[in-house]
N, C-alpha and C positions, 0 to 999 in steps of 0.2 A: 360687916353686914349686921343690921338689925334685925334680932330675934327677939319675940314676945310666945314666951311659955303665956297655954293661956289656963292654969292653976295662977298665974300670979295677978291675972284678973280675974278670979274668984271660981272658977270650974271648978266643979265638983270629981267629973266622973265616974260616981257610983253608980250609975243607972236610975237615980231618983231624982236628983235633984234638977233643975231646966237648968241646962248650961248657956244656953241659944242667947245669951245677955253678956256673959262674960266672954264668949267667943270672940259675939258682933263686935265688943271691944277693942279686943285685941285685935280683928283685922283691923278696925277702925284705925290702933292705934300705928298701923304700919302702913297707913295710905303715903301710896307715892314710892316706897322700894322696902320691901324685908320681909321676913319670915316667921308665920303663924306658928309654933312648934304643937302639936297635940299629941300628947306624951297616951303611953298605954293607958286605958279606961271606957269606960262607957258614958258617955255624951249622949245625954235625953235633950231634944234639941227642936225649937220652930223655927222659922225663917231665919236667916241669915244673908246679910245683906256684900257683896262681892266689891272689892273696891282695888283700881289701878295699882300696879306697881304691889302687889301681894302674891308672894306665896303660903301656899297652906299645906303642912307635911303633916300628914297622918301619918305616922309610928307604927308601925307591929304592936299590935294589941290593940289600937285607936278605933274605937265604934263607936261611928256618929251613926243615934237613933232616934230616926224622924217621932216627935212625942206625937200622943192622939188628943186629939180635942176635946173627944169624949171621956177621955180617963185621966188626963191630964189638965193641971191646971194652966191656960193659956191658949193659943192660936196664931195660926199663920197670914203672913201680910196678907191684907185684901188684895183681890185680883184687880188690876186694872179699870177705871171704868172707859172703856174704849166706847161704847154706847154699842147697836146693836151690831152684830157681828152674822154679816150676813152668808160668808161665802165659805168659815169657816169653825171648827167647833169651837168650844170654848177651852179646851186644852192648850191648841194650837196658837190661843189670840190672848194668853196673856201670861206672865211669868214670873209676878211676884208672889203667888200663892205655891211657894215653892224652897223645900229647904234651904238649896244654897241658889241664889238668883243676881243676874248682874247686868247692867246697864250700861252701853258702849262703855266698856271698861275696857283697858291697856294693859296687856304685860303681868297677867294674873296665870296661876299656877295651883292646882289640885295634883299634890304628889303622893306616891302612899306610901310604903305598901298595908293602909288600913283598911279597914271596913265603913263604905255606906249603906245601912238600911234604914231602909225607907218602912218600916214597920205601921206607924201612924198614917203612911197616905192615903188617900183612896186612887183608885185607876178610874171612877168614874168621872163623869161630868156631861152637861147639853152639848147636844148636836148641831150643827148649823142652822140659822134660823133662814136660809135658803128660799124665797116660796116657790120655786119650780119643785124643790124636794123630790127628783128625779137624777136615780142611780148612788142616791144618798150612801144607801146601804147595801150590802152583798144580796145577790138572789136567794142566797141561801138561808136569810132571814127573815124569807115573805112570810115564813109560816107564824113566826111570833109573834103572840098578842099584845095589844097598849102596855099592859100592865110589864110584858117580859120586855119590852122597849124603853119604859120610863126608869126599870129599876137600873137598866145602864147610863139611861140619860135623864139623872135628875135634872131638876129647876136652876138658872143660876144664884137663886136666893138660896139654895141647903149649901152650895161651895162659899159660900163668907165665913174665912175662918178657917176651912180646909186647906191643905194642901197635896197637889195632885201631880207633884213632879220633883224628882231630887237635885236636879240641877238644870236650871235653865239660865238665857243667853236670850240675851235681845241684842245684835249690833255686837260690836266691839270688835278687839283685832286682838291678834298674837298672843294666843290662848292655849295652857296645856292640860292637859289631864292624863295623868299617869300611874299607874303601877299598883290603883288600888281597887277591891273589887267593891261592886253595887247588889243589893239583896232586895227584891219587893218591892218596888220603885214606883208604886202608883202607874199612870199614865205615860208619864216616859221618865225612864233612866234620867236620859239628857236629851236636852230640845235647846238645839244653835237655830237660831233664826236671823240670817241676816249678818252673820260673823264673818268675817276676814281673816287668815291667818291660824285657825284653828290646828291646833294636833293634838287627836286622842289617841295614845298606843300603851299595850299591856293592860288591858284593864280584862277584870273576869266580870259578868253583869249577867246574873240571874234573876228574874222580874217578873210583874203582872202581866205588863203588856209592852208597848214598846221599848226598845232597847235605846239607839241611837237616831234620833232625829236631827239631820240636815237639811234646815229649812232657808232655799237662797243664800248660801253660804258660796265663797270663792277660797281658793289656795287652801284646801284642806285636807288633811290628809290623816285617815284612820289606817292603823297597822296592829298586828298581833295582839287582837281584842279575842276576848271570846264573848258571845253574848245570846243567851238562853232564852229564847220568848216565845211560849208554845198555846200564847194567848194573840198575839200580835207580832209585828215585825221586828227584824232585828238590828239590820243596821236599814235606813231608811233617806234617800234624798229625795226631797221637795219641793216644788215653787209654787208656795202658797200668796193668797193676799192677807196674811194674818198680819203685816205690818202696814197697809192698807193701798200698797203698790207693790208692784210684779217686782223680785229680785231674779235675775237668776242666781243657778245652781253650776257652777264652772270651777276648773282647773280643783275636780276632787281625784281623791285616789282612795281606795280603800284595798287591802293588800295584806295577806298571813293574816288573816281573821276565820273563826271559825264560827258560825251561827248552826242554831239547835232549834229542835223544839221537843226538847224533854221533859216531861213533869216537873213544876214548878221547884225549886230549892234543890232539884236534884242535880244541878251541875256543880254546884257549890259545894254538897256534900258529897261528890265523886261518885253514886248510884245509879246517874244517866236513867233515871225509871223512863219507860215508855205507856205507862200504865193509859193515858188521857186520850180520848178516842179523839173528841171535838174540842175544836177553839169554841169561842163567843159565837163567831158568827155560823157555828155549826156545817163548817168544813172542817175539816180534819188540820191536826195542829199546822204553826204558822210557821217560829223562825222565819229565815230567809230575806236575802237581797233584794231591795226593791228602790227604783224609780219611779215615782207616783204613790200613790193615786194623785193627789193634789200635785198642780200640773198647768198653772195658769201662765208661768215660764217659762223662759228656754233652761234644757239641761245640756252643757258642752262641756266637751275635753272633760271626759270622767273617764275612769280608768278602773278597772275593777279585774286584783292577779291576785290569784293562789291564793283561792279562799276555800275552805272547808262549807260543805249544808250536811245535818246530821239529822235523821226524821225530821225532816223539814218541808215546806213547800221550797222549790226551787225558785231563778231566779226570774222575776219577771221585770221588763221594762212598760210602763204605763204611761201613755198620757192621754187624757179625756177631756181637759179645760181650757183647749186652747194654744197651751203652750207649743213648743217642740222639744223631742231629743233627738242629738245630732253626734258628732266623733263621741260614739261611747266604742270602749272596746272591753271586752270581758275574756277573760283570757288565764288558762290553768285553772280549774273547777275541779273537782272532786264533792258526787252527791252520793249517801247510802240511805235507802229506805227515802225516798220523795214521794210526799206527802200528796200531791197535787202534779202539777204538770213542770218537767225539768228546766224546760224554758217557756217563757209567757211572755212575748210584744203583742203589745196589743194599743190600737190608735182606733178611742174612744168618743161619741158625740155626749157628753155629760155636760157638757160646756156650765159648769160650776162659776159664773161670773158676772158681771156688771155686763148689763146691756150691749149687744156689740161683741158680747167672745165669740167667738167662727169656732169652727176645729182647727185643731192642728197639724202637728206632721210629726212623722218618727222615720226616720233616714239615717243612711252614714254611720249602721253599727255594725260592729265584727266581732263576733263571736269563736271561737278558738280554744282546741284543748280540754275540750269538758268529756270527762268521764261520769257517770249515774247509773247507780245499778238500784234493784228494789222501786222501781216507779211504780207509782198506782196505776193498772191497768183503762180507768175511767179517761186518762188525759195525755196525750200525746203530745211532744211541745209543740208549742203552737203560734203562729205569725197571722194574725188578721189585723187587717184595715178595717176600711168600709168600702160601699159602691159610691165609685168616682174621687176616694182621699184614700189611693195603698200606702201601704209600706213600703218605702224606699229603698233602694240599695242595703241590704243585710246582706251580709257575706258570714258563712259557716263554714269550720277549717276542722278535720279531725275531734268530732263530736261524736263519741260512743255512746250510746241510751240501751240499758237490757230493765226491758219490761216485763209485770210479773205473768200478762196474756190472759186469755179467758174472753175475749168476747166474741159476741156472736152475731150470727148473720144479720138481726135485725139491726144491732150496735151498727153493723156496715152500710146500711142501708139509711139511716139516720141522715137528715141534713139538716144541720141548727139553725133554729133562727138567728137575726142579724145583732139583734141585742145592741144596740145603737147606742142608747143612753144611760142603759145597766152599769153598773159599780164593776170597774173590770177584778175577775178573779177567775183564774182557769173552769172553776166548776159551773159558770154560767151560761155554757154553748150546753150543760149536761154533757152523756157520752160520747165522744168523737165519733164519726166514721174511721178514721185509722187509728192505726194502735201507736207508732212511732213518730209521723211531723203530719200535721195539720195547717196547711197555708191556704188562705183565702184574702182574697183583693191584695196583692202583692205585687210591684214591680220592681227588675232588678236584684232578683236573688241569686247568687251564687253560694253553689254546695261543694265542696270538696275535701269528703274525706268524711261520710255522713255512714256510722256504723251501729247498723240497730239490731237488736235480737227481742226476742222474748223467752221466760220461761218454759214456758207451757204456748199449745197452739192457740193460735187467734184467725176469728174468724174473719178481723177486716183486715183490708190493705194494710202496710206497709206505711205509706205516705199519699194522702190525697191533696191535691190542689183544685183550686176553684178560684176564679176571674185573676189568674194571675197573666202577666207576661213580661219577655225578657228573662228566663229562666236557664242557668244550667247547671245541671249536677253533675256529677264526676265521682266515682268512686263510691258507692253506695253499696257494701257488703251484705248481705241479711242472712240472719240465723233464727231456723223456729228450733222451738223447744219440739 
């Protein structure tokens, strides 16, 4: 097997020097089959280019430190010139302005057990250049002014030179990443767009904002991650048009993963702080499991077991653009202290698309085995369609939710508007009328084994339904505080 130490292409490792030259080397110099060795040190590092038939072992003691542009001498590849990018932001639409970045590339390997930080990147970047510009953004960010909107979503002229991502993936197949943790990760961790064959397992990722993006990715499969993001999501599938057609998102699994949303750096330094009231978009932190937003795809045969949510929002399934999600099954959950609402399907009119997107459909899920205690009393999980496009066939199987209670008669008397085209996120219907399931425009649900409590008394129902039909429950226990 060929091995290239890469001190023998000139790295430094002291923390000073740019090694991101003598790296690029040495993968360079193993295209086609061998092994990158990155011995203990500190690697101040821009872009780095991924190439077939490479493995890269990060060492015990190996930190690779994304350099900054401003303190450092150099910068990261220019982002793509895709031209304008309409349906999606510019994080999502392009992936050379990115630590380590690779191009339908074969049979590549990220092993560890080192360290990536992403020190130098930024998590910011523009927004979709969209012009319906409707459900763009969360409800909960009507209140922010131009000024608190730009300083997230600079111009694409200030990103030339940046980078806003530690590892990105355009295409390719049979792809590992393993064993080593990610710190401060800009924009996302890892953004797979469009990969075949992918497996990320063991990895610890404590970050800005996104963790794990799968964007139209098939045969992939994430297992015993943990991944910290109390700014944004944590592990995340997709069906964007950022490659400038629908991929689907099929045959994923994600599985013995635990997602958080603890204060930044603090999963990493074992403190778990909960100090951070609001994410960005000023709901309460994020972590957590999600399907959508971006949603212009079908999402099938995904499978989501025995994963951990820790102060987190729980798991929502979304689509708004068009797409459909169909055989999802979710199954063995375990949530403390949720953030937001335990479960969130929700089939959205945001229709994010080229001329011609319709809505879509969300059917054919079964959920199973979720226990959550600590829910925020504001959000009961929740199942809405629309009028005239329900929700399909959901089936729920022994689902325990103890909520923390508190609301009041008027909270029961509340009935939300329909929020058609809004950015789905539980906190945009506001208050629920129930404290435990909130289903509206639904057909074909079946419940059995549906166990709710709260801590303290509440003043609303239990579970309200509205334009559903075909319904039956079975077993539905309840405990007031």
């Amino acid at each position: 097997m060929r091995i290239a130490d890469v001190r023998a292409h000139g790295a430094r490792g002291d923390g000073v020097a740019i090694d991101s030259p003598a790296i690029a080397a040495a993968i360079a110099a193993m295209a086609g089959g061998g092994t990158v060795l990155i011995p203990p040190g500190r690697y101040l590092c821009f872009s780095m280019r991924l190439h077939g038939g490479v493995t890269i072992l990060l060492q015990a003691g190996a930190v690779i430190v994304a350099a900054d542009p401003a303190r450092h001498p150099g910068r990261y590849d220019d982002p793509e010139d895709r031209g304008a990018q309409l349906y999606q932001d510019f994080g999502h639409s392009h992936w050379r302005n990115s630590l380590f970045w690779g191009e339908d590339v074969r049979q590549v390997a990220i092993i560890g057990p080192g360290l990536v930080d992403g020190e130098g990147l930024t998590r910011d970047g523009p927004g979709a250049r969209w012009s319906a510009q409707v459900g763009e953004r969360p409800v909960s960010m009507d209140g922010m002014t131009a000024a608190q909107i730009a300083a997230l979503e600079p111009e694409a002229a200030a990103m030339r030179g940046q980078g806003n991502k530690a590892i990105a993936l355009r295409g390719g197949r049979d792809i590992r990443l393993s064993g080593f943790s990610m710190a401060r990760c800009g924009h996302f961790a890892i953004l797979a767009t469009g990969t075949h064959g992918l497996h990320i397992d063991h990895l610890t990722i404590d970050t800005d904002r996104d963790g794990i993006d799968l964007d139209g990715v098939s045969d992939t499969l994430v297992e015993h991650c943990r991944v910290n993001t109390p700014n944004d999501d944590a592990i995340v599938v997709k069906t964007s048009l950022a490659l400038g057609s629908v991929h689907p998102a099929q045959d994923i699994t994600i599985r013995h993963c635990t997602v958080s949303g603890y204060d930044p750096g603090t999963l990493l330094d074992g403190t778990c702080r909960i100090t951070l009231q609001l994410a960005p978009d000023r709901d309460r932190p994020t972590g957590r499991i999600k399907l959508g937003t971006e949603s212009n795809g079908a999402f099938r045969r995904i499978r989501i077991q025995h994963c951990r949510f820790h102060h987190c929002r729980g798991l929502a399934l979304e689509v708004v653009d068009g797409g459909s999600i169909e055989d999802v099954v979710a199954e063995d959950l375990w949530m403390d202290d949720v953030t937001t609402a335990p479960l969130f399907l929700r089939l959205g009119d945001r229709r994010r698309g080229p001329p011609g997107t319709g809505i879509g459909a969300l059917r054919g899920v079964t959920i199973r085995r979720v226990v959550a205690t600590g829910i925020d009393p504001r959000f009961a999980a929740t199942i809405a369609g629309l009028p005239g496009h329900p929700v399909d066939d959901i089936r729920l199987h022994d689902i325990s939710l103890t909520y923390a209670g508190g609301g009041s008669p008027a909270d029961a008397a509340r009935r939300p508007p329909e929020m058609a085209r809004a950015y789905p996120e539980p906190s945009m219907f506001g208050i629920l009328p129930a404290w435990g399931l909130w289903v509206r425009h639904a057909r074909g649900l079946r419940i059995d084994g549906l166990h709710l409590a709260v801590a303290t008394p509440d003043a609303r129902p239990p579970i309200v339904t509205e334009h559903v039909r075909d319904v039956a429950i079975r077993r539905t226990p309840l405990w007031h505080g």
